[in-house]
Backbone of each chain as ProteinMPNN parsed JSONL, in Angstrom:
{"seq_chain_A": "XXXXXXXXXXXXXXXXXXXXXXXXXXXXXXXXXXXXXXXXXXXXXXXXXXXXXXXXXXXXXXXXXXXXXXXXXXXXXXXXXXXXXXXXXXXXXXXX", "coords_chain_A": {"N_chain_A": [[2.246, 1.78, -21.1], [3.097, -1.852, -20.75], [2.763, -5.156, -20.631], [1.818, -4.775, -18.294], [-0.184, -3.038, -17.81], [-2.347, -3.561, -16.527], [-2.436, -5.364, -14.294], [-2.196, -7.46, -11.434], [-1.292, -7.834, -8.016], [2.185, -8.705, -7.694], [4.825, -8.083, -9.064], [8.263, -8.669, -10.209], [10.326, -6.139, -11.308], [12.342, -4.884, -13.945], [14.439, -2.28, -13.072], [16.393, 0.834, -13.268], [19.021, 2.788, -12.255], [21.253, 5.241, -11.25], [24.025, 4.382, -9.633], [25.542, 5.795, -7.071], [28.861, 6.39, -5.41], [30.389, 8.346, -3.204], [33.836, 9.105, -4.075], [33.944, 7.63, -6.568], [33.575, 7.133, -9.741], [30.165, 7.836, -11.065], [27.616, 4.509, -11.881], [25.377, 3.618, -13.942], [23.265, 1.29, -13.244], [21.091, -1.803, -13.652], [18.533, -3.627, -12.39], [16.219, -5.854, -10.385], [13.474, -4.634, -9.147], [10.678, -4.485, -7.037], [7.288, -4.022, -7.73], [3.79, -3.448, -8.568], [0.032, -4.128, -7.968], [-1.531, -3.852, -5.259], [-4.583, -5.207, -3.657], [-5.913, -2.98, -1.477], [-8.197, -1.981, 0.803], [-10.618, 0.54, 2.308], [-12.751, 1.201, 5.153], [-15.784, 2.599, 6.585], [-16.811, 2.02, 10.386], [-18.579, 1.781, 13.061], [-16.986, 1.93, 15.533], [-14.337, 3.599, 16.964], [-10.82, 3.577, 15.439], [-13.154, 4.24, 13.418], [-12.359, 4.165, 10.779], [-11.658, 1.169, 8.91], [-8.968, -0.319, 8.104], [-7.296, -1.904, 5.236], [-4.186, -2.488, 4.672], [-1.895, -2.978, 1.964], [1.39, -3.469, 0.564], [3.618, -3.943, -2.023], [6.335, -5.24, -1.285], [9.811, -6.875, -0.803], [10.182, -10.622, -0.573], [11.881, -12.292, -0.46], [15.368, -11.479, -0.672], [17.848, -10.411, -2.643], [21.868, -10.545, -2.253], [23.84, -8.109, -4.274], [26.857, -7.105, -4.89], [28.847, -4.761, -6.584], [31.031, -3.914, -8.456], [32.213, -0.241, -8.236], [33.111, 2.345, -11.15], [36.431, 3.891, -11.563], [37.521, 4.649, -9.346], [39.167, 6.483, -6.268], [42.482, 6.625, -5.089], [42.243, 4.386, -2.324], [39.737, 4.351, -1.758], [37.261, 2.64, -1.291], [35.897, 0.045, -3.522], [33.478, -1.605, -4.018], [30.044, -1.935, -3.677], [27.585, -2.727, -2.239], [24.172, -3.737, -2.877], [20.86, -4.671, -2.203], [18.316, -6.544, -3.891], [15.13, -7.25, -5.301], [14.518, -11.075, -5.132], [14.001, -12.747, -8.071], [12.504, -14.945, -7.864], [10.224, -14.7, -5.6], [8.125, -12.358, -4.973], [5.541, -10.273, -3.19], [2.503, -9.069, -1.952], [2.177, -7.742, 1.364], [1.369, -6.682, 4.4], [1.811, -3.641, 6.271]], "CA_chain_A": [[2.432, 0.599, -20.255], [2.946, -2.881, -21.235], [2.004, -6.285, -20.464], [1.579, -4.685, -16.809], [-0.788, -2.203, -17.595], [-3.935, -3.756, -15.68], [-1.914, -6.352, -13.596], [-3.103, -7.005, -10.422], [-0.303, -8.657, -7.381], [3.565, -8.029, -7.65], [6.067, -8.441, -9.95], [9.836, -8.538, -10.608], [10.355, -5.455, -12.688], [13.777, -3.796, -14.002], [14.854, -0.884, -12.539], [17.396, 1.299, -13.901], [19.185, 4.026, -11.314], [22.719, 5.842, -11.537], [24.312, 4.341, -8.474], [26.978, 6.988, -6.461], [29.674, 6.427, -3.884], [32.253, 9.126, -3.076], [35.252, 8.505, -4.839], [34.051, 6.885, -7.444], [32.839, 7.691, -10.737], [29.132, 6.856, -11.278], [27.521, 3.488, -12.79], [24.612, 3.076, -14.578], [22.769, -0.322, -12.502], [19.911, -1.777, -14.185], [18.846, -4.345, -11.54], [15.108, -6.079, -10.078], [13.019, -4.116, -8.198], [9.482, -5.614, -6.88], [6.218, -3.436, -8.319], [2.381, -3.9, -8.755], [-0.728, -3.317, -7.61], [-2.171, -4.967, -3.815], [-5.645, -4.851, -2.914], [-6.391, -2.57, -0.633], [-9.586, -1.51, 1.118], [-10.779, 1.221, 3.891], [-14.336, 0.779, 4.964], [-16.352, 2.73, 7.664], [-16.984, 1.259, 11.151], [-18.896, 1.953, 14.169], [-16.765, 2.185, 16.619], [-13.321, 4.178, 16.769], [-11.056, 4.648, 15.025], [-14.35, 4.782, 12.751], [-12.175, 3.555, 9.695], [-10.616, 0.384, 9.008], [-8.233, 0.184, 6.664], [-6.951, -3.024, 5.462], [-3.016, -1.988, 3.486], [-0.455, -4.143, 1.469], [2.145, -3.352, -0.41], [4.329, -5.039, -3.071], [7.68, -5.373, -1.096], [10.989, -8.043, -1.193], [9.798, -11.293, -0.274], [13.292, -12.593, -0.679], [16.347, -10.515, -1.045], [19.611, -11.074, -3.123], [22.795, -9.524, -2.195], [24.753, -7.958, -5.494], [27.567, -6.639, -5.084], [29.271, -3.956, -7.776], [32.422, -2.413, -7.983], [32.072, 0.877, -8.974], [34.743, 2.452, -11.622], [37.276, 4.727, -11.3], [37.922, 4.798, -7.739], [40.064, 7.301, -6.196], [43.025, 5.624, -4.646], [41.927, 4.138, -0.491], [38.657, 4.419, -1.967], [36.379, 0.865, -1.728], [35.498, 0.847, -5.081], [32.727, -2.111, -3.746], [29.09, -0.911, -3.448], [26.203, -4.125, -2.273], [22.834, -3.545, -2.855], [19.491, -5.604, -1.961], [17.346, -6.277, -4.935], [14.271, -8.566, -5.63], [15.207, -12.434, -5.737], [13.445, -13.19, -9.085], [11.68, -16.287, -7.433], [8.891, -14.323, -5.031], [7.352, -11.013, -4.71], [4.359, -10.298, -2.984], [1.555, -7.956, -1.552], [2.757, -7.266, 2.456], [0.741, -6.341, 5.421], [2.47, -2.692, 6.16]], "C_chain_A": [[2.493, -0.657, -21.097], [2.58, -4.076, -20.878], [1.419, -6.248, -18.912], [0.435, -3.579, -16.433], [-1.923, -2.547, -16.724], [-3.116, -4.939, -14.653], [-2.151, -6.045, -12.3], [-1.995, -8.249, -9.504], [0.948, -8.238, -7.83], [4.189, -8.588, -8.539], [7.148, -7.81, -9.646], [9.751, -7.372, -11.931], [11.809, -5.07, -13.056], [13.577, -2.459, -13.726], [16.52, -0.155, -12.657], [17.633, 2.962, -12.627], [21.09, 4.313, -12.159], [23.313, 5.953, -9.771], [25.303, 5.457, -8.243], [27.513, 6.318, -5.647], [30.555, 7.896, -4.119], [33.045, 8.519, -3.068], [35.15, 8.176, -5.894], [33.304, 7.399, -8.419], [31.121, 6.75, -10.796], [28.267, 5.812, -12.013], [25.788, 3.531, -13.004], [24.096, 1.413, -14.274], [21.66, -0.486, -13.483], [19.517, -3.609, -13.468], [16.93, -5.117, -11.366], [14.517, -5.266, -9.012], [11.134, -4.927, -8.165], [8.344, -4.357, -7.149], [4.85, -4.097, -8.989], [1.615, -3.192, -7.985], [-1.225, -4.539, -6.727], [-3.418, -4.41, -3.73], [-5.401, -4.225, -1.936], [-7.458, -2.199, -0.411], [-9.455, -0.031, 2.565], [-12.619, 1.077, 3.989], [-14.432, 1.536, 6.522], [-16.698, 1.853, 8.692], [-17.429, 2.052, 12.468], [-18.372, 2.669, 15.46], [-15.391, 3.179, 16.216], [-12.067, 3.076, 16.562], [-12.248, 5.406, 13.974], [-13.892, 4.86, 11.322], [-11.212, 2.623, 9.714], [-10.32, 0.449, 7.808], [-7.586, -1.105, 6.51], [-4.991, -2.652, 3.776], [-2.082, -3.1, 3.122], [-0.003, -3.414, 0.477], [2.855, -4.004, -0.997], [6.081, -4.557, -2.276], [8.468, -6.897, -1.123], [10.251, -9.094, -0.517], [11.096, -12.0, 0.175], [14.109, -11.492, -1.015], [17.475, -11.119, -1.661], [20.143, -9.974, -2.981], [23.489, -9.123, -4.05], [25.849, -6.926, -5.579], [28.519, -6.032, -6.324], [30.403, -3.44, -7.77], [32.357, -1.644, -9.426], [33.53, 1.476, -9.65], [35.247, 3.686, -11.421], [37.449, 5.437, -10.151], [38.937, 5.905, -7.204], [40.772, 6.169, -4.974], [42.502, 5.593, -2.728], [40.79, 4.103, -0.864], [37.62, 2.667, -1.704], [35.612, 0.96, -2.641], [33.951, -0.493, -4.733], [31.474, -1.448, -2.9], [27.606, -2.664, -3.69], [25.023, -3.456, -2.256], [22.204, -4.568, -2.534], [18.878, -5.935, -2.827], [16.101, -7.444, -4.719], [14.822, -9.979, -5.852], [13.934, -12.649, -6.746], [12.51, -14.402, -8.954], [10.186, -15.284, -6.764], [9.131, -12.843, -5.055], [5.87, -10.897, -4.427], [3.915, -9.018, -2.268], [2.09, -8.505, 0.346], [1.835, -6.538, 2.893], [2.007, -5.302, 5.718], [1.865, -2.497, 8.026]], "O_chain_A": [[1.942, -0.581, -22.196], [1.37, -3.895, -20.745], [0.808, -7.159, -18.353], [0.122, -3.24, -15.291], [-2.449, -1.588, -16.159], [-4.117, -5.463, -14.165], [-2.303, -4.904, -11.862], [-1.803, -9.354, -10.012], [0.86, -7.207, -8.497], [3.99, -9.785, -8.746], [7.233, -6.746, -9.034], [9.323, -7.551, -13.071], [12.49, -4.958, -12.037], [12.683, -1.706, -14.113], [17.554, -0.626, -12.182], [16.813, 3.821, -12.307], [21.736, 3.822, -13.085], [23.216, 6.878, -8.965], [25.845, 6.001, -9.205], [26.812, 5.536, -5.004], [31.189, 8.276, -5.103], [33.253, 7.533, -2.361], [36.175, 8.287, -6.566], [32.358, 8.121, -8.105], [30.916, 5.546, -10.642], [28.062, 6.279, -13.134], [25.073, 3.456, -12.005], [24.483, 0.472, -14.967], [21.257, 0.489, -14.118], [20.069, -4.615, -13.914], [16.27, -4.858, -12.372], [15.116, -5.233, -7.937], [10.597, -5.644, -9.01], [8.764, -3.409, -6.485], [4.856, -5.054, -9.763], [1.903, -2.142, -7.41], [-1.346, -5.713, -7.076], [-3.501, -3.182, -3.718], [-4.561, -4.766, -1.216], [-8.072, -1.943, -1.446], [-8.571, 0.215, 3.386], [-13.442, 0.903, 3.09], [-13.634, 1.327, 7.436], [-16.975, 0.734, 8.261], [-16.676, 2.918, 12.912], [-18.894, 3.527, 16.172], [-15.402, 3.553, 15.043], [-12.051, 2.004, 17.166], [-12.337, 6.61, 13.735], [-14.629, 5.433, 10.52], [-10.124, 2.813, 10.258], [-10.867, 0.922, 6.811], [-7.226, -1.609, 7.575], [-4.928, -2.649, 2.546], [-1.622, -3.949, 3.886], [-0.688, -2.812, -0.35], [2.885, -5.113, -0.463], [6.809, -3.677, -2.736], [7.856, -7.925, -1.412], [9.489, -8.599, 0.313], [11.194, -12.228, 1.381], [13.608, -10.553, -1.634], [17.992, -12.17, -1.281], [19.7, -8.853, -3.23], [23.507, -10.018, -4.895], [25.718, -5.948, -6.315], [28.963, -6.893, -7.084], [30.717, -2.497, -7.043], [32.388, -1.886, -10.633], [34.652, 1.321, -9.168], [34.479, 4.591, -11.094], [37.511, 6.661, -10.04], [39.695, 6.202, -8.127], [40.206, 5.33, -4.273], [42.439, 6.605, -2.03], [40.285, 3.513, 0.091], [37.819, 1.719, -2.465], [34.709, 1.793, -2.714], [33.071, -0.126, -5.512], [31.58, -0.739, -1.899], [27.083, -3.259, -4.631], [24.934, -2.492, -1.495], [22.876, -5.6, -2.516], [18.143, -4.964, -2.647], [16.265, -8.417, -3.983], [15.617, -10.095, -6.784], [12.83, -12.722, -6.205], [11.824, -14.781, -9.904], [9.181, -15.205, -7.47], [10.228, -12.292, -5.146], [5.03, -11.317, -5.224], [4.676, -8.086, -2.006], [2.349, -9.699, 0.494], [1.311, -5.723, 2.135], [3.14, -5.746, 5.532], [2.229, -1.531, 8.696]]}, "seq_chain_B": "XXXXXXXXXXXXXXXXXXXXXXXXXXXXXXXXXXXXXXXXXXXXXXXXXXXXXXXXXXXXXXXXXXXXXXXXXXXXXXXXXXXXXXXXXXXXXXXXXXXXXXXXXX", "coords_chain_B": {"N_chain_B": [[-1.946, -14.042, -11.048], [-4.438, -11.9, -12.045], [-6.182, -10.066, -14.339], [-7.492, -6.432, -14.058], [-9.409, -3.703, -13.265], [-7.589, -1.1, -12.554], [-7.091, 1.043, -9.423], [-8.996, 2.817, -7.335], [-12.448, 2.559, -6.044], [-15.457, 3.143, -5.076], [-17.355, 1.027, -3.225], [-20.353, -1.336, -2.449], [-21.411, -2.139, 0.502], [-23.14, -4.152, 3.042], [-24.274, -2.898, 5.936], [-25.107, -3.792, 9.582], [-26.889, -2.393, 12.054], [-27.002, -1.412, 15.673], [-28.886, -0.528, 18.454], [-27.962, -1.038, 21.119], [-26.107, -3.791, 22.923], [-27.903, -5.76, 23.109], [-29.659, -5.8, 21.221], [-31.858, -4.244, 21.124], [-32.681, -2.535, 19.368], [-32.817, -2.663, 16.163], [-31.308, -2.006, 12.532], [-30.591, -2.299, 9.283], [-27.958, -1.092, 6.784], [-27.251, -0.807, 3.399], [-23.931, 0.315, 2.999], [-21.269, 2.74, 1.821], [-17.774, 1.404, 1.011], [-14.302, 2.01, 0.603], [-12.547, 0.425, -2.329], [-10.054, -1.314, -3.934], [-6.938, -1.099, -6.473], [-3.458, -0.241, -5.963], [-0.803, 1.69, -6.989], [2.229, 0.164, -6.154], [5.803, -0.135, -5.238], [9.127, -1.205, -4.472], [12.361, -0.669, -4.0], [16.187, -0.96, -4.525], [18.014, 1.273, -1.979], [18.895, 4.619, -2.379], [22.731, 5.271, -2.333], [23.005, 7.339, -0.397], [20.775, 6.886, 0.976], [21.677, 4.783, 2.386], [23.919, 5.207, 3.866], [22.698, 7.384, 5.141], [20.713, 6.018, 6.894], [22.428, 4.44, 8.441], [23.015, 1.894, 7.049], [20.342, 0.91, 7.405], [18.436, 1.376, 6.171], [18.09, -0.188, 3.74], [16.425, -1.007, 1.288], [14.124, 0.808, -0.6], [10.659, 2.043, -0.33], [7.767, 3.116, -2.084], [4.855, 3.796, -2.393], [1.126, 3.629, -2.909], [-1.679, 3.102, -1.231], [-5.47, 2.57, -1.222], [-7.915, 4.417, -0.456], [-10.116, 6.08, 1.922], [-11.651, 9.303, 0.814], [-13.231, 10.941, 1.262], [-16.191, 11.154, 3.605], [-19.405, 11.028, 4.409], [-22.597, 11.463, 6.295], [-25.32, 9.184, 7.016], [-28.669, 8.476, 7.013], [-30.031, 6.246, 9.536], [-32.778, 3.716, 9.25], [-33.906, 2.498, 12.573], [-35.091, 0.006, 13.504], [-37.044, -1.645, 16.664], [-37.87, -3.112, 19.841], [-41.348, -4.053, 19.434], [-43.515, -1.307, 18.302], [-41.901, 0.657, 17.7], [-39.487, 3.067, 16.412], [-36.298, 4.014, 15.95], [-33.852, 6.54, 15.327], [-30.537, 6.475, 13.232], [-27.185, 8.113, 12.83], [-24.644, 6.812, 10.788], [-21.419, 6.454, 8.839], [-20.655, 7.203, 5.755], [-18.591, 6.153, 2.839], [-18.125, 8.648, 0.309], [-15.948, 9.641, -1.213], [-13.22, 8.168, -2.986], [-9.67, 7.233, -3.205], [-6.067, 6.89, -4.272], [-4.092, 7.226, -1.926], [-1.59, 7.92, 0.354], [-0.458, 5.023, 2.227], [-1.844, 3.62, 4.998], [0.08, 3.332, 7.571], [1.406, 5.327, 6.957], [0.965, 7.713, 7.392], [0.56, 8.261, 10.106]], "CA_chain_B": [[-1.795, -12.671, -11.712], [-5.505, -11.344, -12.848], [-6.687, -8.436, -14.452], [-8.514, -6.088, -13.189], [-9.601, -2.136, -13.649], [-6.524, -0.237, -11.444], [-7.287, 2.466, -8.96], [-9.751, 2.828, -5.632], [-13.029, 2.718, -6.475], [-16.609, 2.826, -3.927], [-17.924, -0.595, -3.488], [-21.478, -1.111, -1.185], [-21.24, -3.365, 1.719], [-23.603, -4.196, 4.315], [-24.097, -2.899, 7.887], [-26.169, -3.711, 10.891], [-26.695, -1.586, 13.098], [-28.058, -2.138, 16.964], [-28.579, 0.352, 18.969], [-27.094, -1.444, 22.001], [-25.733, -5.213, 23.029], [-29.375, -6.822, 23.441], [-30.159, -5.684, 20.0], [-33.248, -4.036, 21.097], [-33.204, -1.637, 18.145], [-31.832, -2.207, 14.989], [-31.465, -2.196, 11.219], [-29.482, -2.651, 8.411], [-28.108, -0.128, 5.358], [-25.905, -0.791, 2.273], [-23.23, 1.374, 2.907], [-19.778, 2.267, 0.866], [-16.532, 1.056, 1.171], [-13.302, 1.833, -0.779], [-11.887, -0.935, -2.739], [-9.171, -1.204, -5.141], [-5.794, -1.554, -6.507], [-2.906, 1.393, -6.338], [0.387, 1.12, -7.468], [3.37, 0.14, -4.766], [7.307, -0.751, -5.557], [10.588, -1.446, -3.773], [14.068, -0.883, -4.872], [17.141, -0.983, -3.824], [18.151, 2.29, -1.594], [20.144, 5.23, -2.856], [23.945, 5.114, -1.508], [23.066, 8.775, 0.59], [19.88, 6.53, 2.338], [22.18, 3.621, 3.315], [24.981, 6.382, 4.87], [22.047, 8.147, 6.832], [20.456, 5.248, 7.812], [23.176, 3.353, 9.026], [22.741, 0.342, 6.265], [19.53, -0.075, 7.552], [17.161, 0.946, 5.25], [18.471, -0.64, 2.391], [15.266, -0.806, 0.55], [12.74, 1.941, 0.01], [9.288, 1.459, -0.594], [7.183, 4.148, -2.899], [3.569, 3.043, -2.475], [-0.127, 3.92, -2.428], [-3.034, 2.185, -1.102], [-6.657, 3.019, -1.568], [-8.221, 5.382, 0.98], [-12.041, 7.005, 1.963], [-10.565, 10.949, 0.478], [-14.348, 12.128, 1.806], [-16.746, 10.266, 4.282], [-20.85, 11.765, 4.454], [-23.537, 10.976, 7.02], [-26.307, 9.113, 6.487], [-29.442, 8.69, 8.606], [-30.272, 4.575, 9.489], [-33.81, 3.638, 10.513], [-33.731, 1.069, 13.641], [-36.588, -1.693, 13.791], [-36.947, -1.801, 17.919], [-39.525, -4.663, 20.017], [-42.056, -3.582, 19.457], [-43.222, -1.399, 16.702], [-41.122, 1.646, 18.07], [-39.252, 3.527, 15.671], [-34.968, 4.917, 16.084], [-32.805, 6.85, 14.102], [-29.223, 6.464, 13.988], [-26.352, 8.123, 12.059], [-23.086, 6.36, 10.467], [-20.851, 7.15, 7.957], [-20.717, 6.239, 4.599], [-17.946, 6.407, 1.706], [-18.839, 9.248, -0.665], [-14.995, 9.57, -2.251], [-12.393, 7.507, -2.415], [-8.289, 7.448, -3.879], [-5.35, 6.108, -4.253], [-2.615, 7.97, -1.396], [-1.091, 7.356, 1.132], [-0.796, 3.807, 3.125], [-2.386, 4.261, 6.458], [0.781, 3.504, 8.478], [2.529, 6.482, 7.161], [0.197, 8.693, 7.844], [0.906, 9.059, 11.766]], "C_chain_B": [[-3.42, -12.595, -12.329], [-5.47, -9.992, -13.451], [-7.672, -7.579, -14.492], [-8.702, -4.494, -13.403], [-8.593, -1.408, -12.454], [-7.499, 0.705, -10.488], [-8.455, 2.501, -7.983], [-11.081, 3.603, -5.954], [-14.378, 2.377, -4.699], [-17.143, 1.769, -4.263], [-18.823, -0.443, -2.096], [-20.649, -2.364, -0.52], [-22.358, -3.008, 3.22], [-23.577, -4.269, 5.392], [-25.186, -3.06, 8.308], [-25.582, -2.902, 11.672], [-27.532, -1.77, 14.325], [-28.032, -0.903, 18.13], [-28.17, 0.204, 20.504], [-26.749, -3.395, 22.153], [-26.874, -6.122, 22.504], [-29.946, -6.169, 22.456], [-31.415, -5.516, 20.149], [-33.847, -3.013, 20.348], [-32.229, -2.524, 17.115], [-31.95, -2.636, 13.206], [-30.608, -2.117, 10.398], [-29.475, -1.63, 7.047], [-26.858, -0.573, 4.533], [-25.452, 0.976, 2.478], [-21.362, 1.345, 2.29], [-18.573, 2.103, 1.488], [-15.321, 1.07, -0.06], [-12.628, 0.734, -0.809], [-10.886, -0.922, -4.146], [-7.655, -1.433, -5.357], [-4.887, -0.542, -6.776], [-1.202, 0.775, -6.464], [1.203, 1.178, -5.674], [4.482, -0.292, -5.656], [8.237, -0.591, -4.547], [11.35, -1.671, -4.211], [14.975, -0.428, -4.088], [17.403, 0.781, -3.316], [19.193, 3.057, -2.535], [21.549, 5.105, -2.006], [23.888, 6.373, -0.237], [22.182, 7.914, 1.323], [20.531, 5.8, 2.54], [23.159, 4.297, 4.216], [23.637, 6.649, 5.984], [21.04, 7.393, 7.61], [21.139, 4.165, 8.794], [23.385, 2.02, 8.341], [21.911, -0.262, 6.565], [18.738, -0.2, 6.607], [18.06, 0.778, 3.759], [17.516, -1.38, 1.091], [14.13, 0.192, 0.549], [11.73, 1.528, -0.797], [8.452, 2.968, -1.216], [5.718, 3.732, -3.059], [2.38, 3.891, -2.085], [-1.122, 3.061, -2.497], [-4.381, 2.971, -1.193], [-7.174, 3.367, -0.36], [-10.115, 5.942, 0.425], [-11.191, 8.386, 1.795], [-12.06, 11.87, 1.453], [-15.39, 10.868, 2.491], [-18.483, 11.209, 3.879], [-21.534, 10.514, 5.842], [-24.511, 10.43, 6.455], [-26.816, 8.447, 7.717], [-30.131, 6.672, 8.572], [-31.999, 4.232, 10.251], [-33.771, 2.29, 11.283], [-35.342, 0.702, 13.573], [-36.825, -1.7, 15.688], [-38.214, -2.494, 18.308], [-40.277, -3.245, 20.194], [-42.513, -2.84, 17.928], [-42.616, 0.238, 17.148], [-39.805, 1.676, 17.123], [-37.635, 4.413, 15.779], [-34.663, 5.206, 14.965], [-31.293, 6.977, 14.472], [-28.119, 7.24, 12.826], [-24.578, 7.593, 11.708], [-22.909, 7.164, 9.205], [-20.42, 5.896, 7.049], [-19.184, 6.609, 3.604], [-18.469, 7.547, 0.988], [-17.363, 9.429, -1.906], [-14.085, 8.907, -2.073], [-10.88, 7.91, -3.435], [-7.298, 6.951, -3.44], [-4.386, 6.986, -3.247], [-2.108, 7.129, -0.581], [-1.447, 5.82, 1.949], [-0.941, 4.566, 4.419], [-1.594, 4.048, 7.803], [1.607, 4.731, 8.586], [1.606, 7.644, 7.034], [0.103, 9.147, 9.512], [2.309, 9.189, 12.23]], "O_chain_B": [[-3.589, -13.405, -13.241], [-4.814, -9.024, -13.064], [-8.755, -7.931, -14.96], [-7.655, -4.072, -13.895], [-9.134, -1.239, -11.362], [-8.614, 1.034, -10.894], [-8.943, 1.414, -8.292], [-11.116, 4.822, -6.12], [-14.183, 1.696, -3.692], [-17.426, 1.483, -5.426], [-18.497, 0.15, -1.068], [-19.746, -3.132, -0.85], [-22.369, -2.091, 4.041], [-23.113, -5.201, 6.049], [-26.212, -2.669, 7.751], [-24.41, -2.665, 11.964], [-28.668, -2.224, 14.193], [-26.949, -0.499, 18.552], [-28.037, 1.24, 21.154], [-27.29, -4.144, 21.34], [-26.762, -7.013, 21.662], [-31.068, -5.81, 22.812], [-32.226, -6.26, 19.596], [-35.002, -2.598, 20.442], [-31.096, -2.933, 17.368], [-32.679, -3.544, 12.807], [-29.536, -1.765, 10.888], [-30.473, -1.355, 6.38], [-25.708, -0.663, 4.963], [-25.981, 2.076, 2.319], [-20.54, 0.429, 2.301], [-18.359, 2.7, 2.543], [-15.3, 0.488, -1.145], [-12.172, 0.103, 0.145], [-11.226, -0.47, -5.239], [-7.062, -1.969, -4.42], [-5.188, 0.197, -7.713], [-0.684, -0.28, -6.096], [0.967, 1.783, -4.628], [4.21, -0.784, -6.752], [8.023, 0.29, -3.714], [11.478, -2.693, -4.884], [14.788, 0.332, -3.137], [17.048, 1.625, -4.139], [20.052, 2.524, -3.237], [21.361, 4.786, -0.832], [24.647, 6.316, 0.73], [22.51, 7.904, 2.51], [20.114, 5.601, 3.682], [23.192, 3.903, 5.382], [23.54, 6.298, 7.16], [20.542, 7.797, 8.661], [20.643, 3.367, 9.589], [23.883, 1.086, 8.97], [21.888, -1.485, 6.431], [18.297, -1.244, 6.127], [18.504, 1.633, 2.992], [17.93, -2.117, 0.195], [13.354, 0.375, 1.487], [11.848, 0.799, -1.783], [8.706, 3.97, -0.547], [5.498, 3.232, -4.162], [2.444, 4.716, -1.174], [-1.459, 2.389, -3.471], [-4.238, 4.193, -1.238], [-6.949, 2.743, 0.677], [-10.826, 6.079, -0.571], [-10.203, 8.6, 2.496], [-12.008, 12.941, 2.058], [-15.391, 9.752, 1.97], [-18.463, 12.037, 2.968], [-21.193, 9.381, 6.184], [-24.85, 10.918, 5.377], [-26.281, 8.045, 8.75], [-30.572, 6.11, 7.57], [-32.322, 4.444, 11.42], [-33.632, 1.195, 10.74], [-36.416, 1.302, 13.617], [-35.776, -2.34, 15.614], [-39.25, -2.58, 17.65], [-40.082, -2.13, 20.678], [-42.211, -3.274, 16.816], [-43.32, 1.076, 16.584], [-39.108, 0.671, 16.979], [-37.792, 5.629, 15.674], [-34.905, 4.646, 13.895], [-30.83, 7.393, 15.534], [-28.34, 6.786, 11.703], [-23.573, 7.976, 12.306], [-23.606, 8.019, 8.659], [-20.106, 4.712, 7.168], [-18.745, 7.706, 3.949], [-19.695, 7.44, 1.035], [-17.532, 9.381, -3.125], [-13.8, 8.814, -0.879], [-10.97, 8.776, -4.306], [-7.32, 6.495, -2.297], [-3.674, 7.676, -3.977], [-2.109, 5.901, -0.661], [-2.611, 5.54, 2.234], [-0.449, 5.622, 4.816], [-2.075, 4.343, 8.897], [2.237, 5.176, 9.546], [1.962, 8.54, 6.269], [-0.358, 10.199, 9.954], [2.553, 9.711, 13.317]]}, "name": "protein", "num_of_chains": 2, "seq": "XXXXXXXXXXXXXXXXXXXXXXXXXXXXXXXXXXXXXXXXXXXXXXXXXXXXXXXXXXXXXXXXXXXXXXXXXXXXXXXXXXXXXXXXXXXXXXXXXXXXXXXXXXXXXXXXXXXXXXXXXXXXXXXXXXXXXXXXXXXXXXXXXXXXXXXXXXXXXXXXXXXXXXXXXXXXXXXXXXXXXXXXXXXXXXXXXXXXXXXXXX"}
């Protein structure tokens, strides 16, 4: 791990996939994805359900569109392929 | 951004306990609670989940939050007016871990 090994709240990380469409040959993305670590808790309780659980996760706070065109298309093909990624400004811990 | 020891650990926390509204029994026990930090991420969907969701889910989420993995009994003594004497049992923490978030579990 590196400068994220004990990090605690969300970050902007890179994320590397091998996008697909049919038709098209596949690309190698290397893009933002949002990752960390959220407090969570669960704690016994009295009454039912008899555990509360308090969850967050590290999802998009913001989204950017990015559109790609993928290569070698077969012809009629839409060689255009948008994804969602992290906007590099926020990322945070999320009530689930 | 702090830093902090990863991973879902037992932490005490204090309960009262009453053995009805008009708090005419009751007493108090440090008891555990899991607490901690578990990894989560979100990235963009594969091109097969945006087809079979319709372009909705166009982000997936890969995450674990910190969970009770094992609960135990333990026995509470109540205080009541007087100098009358209850026992009550709750439940305590005994293991805890990092899985599943507790919405995707039903």
């Amino acid at each position: 791990s590196g400068w994220w090994g004990n990090l605690v709240g969300c970050a902007v990380r890179e994320f590397t996939f091998l996008a697909k469409k049919p038709g098209c040959r596949g690309l190698r993305i290397t893009t933002d994805a949002c990752w960390g670590r959220c407090e969570t808790w669960e704690k016994p309780i009295l009454e039912p359900p008899y555990i509360e659980a308090h969850h967050r996760v590290c999802t998009y706070n913001e989204t950017k569109q990015v559109t790609i065109k993928m290569p070698n298309c077969a012809p009629g093909v839409d060689p255009f392929y948008t994804i969602l990624c992290c906007s590099t400004v926020t990322t945070e811990c999320e009530t689930i | 951004q702090e830093a902090v020891i990863p991973g879902c650990h037992l932490h005490p926390f204090n309960v009262t306990v009453r053995s009805d509204r008009q708090g005419t029994c009751q007493g108090s026990h440090v008891a555990q609670a899991c607490v901690g930090h578990c990894e989560s991420s979100a990235f963009p969907s594969r091109y097969s989940v945006l087809v079979a969701s319709g372009y909705r889910h166009n982000v997936t989420s890969i995450s674990q939050c910190c969970t009770i993995s094992g609960l135990k009994k333990v026995k509470v003594q109540l205080q009541c007016v007087g100098s009358r004497r209850e026992e009550l049992e709750i439940f305590t923490a005994r293991a805890c871990q990092c899985d599943m978030c507790r919405l995707s579990r039903y």
